[in-house]
C-alpha positions in Angstrom: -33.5 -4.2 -2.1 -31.5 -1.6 -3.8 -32.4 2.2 -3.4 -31.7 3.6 -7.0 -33.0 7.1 -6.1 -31.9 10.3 -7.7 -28.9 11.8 -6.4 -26.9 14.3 -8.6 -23.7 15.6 -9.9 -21.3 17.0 -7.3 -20.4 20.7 -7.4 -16.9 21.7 -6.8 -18.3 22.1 -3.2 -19.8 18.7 -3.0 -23.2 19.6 -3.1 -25.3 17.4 -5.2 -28.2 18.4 -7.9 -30.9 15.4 -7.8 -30.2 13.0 -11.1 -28.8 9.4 -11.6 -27.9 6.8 -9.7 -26.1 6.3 -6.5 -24.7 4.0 -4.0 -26.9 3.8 -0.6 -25.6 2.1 2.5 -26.5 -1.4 1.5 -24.8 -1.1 -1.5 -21.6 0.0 0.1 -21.8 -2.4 2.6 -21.5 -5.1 0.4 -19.3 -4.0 -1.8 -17.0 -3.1 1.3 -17.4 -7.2 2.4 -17.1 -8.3 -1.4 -13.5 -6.6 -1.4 -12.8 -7.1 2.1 -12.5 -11.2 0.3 -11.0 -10.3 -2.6 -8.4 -8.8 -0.5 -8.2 -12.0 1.7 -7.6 -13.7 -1.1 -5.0 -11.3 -2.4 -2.9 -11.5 0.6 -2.3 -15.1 0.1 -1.0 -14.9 -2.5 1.0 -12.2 -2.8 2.5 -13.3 0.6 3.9 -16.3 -1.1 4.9 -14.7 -3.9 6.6 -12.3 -2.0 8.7 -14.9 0.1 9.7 -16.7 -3.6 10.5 -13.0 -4.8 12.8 -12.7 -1.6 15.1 -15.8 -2.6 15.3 -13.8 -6.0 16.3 -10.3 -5.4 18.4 -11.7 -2.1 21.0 -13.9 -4.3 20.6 -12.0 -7.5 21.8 -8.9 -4.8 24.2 -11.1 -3.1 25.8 -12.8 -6.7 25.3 -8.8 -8.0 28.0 -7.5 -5.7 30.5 -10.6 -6.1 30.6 -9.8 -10.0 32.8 -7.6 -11.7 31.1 -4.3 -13.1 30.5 -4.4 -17.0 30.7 -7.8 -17.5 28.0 -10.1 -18.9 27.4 -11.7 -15.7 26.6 -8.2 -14.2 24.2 -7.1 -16.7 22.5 -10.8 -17.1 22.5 -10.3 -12.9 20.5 -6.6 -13.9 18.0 -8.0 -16.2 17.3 -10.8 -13.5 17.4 -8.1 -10.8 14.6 -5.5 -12.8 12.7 -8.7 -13.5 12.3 -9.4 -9.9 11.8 -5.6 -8.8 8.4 -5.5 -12.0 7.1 -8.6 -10.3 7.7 -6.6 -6.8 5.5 -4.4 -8.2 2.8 -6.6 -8.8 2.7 -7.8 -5.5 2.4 -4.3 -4.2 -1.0 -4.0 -6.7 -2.2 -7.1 -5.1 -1.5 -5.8 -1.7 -3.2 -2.4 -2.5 -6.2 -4.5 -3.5 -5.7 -5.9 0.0 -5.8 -2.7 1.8 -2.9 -3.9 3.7 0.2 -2.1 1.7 2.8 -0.5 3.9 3.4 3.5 3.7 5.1 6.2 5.1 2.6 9.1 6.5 4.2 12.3 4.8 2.1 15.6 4.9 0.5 15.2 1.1 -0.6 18.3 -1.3 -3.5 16.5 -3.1 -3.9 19.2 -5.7 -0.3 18.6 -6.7 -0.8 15.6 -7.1 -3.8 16.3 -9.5 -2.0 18.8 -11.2 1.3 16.0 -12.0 -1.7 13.6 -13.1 -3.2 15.9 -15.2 -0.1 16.9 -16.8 1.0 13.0 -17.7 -2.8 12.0 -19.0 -3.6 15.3 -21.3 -1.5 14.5 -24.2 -3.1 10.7 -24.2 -7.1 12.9 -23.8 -7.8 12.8 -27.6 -10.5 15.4 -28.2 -11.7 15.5 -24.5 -11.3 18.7 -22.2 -10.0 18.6 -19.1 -11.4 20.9 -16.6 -10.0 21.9 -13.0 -12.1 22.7 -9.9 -9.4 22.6 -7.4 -9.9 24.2 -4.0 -6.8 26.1 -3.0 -4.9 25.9 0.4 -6.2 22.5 0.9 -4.7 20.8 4.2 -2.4 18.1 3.9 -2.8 14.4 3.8 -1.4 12.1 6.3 -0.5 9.3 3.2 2.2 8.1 0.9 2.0 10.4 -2.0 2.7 7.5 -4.7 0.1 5.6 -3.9 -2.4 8.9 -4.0 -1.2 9.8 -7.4 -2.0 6.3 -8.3 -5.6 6.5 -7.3 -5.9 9.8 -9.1 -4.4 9.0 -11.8 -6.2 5.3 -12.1 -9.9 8.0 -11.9 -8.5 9.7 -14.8 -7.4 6.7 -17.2 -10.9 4.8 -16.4 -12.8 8.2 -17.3 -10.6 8.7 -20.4 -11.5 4.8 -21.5 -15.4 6.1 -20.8 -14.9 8.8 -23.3 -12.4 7.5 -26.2 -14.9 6.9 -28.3 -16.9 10.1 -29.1 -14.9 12.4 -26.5 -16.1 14.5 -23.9 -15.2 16.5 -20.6 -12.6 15.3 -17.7 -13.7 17.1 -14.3 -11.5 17.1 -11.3 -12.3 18.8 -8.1 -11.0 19.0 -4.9 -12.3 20.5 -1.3 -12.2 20.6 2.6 -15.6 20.1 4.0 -17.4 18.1 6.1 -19.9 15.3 4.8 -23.5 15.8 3.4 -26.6 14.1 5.0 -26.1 11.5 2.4 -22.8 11.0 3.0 -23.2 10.4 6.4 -25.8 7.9 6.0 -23.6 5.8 3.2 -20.5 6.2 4.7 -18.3 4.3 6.7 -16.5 7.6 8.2 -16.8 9.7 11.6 -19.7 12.0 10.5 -18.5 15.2 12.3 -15.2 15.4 11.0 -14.2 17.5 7.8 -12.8 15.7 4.4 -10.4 16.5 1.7 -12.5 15.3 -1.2 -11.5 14.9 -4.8 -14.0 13.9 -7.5 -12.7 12.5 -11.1 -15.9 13.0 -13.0 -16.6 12.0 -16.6 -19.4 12.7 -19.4 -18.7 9.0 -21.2 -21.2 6.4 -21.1 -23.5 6.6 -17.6 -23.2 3.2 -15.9 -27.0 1.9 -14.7 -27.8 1.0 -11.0 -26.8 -3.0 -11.8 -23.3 -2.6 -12.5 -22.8 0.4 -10.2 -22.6 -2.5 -7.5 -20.0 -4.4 -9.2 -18.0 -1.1 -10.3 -15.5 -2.1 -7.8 -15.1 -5.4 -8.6 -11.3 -7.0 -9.9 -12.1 -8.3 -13.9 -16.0 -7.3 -13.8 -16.7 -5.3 -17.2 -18.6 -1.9 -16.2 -17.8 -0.1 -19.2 -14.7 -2.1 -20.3 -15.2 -5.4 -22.0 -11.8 -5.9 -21.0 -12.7 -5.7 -17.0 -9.3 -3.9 -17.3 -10.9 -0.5 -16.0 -12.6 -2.5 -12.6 -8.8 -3.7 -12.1 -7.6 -0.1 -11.7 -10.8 1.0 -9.7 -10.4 -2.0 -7.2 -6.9 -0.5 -6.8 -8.3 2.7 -6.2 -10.9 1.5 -3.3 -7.6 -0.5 -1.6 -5.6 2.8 -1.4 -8.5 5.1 -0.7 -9.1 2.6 2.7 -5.8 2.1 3.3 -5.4 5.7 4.2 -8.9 5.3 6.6 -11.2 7.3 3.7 -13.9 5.9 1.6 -15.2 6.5 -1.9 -18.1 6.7 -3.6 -19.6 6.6 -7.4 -22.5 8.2 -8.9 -23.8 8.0 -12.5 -26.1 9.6 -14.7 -26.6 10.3 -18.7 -27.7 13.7 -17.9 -24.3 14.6 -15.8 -22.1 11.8 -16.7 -19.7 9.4 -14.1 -18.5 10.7 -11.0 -15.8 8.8 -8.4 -15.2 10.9 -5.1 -12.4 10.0 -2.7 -13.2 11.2 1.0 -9.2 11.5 2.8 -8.9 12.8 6.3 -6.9 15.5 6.9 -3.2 15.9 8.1 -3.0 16.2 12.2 0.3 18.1 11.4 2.0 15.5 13.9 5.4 13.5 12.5 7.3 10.8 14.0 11.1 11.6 12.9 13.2 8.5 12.5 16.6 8.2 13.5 19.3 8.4 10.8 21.6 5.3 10.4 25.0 6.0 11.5 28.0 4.6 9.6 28.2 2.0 7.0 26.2 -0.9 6.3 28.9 -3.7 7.9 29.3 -4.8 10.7 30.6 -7.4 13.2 27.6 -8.3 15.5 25.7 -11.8 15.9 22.5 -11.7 14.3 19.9 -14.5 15.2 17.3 -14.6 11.6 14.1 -16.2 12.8 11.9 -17.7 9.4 10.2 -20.4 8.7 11.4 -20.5 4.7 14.6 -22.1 4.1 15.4 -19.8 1.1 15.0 -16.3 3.0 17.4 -18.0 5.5 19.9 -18.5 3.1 19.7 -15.5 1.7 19.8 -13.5 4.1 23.0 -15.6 6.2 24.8 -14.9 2.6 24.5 -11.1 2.8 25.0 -10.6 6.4 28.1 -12.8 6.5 29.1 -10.8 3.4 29.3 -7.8 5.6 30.7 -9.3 8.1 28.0 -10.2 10.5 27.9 -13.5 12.2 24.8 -15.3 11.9 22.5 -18.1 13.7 19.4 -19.4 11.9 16.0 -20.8 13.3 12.8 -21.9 11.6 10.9 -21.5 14.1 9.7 -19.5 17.0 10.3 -22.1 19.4 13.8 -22.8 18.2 14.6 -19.0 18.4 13.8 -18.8 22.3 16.0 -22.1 23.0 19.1 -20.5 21.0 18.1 -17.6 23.0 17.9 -19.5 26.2 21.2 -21.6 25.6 23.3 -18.2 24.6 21.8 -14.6 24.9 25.2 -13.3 25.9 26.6 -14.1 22.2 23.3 -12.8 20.5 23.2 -9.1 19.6 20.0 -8.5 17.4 17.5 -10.8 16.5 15.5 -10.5 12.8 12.6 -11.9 13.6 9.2 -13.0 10.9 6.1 -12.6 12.1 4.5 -15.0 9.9 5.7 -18.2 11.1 3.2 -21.6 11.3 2.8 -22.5 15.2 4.0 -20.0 17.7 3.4 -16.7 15.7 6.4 -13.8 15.4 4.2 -11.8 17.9 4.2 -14.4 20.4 8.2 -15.1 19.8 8.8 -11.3 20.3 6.6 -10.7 23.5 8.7 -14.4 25.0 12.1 -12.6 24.0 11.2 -9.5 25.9 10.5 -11.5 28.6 13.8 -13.7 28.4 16.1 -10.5 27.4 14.3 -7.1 27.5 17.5 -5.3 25.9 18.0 -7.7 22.7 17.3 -5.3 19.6 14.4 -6.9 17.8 13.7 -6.2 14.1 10.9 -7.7 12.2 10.6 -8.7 8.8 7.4 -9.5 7.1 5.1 -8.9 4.1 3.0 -5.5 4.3 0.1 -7.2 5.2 1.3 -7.3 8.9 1.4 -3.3 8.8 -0.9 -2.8 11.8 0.6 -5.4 13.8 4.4 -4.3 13.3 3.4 -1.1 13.9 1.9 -2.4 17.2 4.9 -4.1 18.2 7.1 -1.2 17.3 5.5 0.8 20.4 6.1 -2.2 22.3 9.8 -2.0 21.9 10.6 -3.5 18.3 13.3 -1.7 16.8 11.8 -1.4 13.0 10.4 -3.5 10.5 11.3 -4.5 7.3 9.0 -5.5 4.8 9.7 -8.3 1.8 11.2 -8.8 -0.6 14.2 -6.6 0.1 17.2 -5.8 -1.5 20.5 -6.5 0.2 21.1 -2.7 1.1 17.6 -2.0 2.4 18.1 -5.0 5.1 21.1 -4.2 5.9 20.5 -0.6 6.7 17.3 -1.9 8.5 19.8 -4.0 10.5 22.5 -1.4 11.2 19.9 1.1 12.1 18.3 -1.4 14.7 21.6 -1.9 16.1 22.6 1.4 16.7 19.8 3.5 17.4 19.0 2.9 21.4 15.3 3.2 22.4 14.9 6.1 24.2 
């Protein structure tokens, strides 16, 4: 049964008034396990499409740099090239829909953010008013800022779409504090542990206790007959988990629409990554480990290119026999982790066994984040997520031979 009691707008402290609906744990929960397989789903296929999208940045790279500048095969090689890199960025919506998108932690100033938001979607308000209630000296995310923009900014566009038609008021707040009762009860968060919070509210059209359980849902119409606004809130939810918070919405027609993002705070702790030294060529043997003929290729093509040698197997079992029969002549393996049979993490733990000093760097869509990351502390030497341009593998490579664990 759904709990529809009275819960309130939320002052620029987070307190609440009682009024309106608002999500209780049950509600959460399932919404949490509906987009938990939405996002299954979503990682399917974006990792397919991301292997296709591999073969076609990889050559279109590799033919790129054979053709002469200013010539029409250069700029047809361009249009194919941004073509590829807009459908890159599709995959990369799926994959925040996922909640498995790779980012780099960086130290984040969330009203910044809201302030370079706010500046893009004023002159697109119409007769709305947008008001601040931003907390200053807030601490730092731990987060990639692009995605974080993109969550704010996706709060604003949905609460501008609630009030095109007769107009109305844009709130954004921000704060550090620690949850409410409430809060505590409906969230899926440590409960003793203080919150940057930033609420998007709106005074368009209040959305009833029905649809406020399908308000995350991809294509459901809320208050869009288009379903166009759920899209951008589902993106939302992925990137709000993705950086281990939560949100939650609230609606009444006395205070209008609210969204809150709950982000933990920065431990001020950075991992500093080495720098690459020299140029991107180089002369070593590099063994590519992948299941998919046409990342092989590919990727042979731009390593011998740049003068590397290179072996190929398609699967993990084949890697650890070339690796048996000549270790001496390998010097790096680039290794998939999503291989069918005997899995890239099982291939990488064997090779450490076999040859404990062969630099391994992985390659994989973003959906393996936590598991690269894993394997990273266990010795890998990087990992380098598809598709990727020519120059982005081959400074993952160079960087993987030349930087020496410590």
């Amino acid at each position: 049964m759904e709990d529809t009691r009275q819960k309130g707008r939320a002052d620029s402290d987070g307190s609440t008034a009682a009024a309106g609906h608002a999500m209780d744990r049950e509600t959460h929960r399932r919404i949490a396990d509906k987009m938990e397989a939405v996002g299954m789903l979503a990682r399917g296929i974006a990792h397919d499409f991301n292997n296709i999208l591999s073969g076609v940045l990889g050559f279109t790279s590799y033919l790129k740099a054979k053709a002469e500048p200013g010539t029409d095969l250069h700029r047809d090689l361009s249009l194919i090239e941004q073509s590829g890199v807009r459908a890159t960025d599709l995959t990369r919506q799926l994959f925040l829909i996922a909640r498995r998108r790779h980012f780099t932690k960086d130290p984040v100033d969330i009203n910044s953010l809201i302030e370079e938001v706010l500046t893009m979607v004023e002159p697109s308000m119409g007769t709305a008013v947008i008001k601040r209630r931003l907390k200053p000296d807030l601490p730092p995310i731990p987060g990639d800022g692009v995605q974080l923009k993109q969550a704010i900014l996706n709060l604003c566009i949905n609460a501008a779409d609630a009030m095109a038609e007769h107009g109305g008021t844009l709130t954004v707040s921000s704060a550090c504090r620690k949850l409410s009762p409430h809060e505590r009860e409906v969230l899926d968060l440590p409960p003793d542990t203080a919150y940057v919070s930033v609420g998007v509210t709106d005074t368009g059209r209040e959305i009833d206790a029905e649809l406020l359980k399908h308000v995350f849902d991809p294509f459901h119409p809320v208050r869009s007959k288009s379903g166009k606004g759920n899209l951008m809130l589902s993106i939302v939810y992925g990137i709000v988990l993705n950086h281990q918070g939560d949100i939650l919405a609230e609606s009444s027609a006395e205070h209008g629409t609210t969204f809150r993002m709950y982000l933990p705070i920065a431990s001020g702790d950075r991992k500093e990554e080495g720098a690459v030294s020299g140029g991107l060529d180089g002369a070593e043997t590099v063994l590519v480990v992948d299941d998919e003929a046409i990342v092989c290729q590919v990727v042979g093509d731009i390593l011998k290119m740049h003068g590397y040698k290179v072996l190929v197997a398609r699967s993990g079992e084949e890697a650890l026999d070339m690796v048996r029969a000549s270790a001496e002549k390998i010097n790096m393996v680039l290794l998939d982790l999503v291989m069918p049979g005997m899995g890239g993490d099982e291939v990488f733990h064997a090779l450490q066994k076999l040859h404990p000093e062969l630099p391994v760097l992985l390659t994989s869509i973003t959906a393996q984040e936590a598991l690269g990351e894993q394997l990273i502390t266990q010795g890998a030497r990087g990992i380098v997520y598809k598709p990727y341009k020519s120059k982005s593998l081959l400074a993952a490579i160079r960087k993987a031979l030349d930087n020496k664990p410590s």
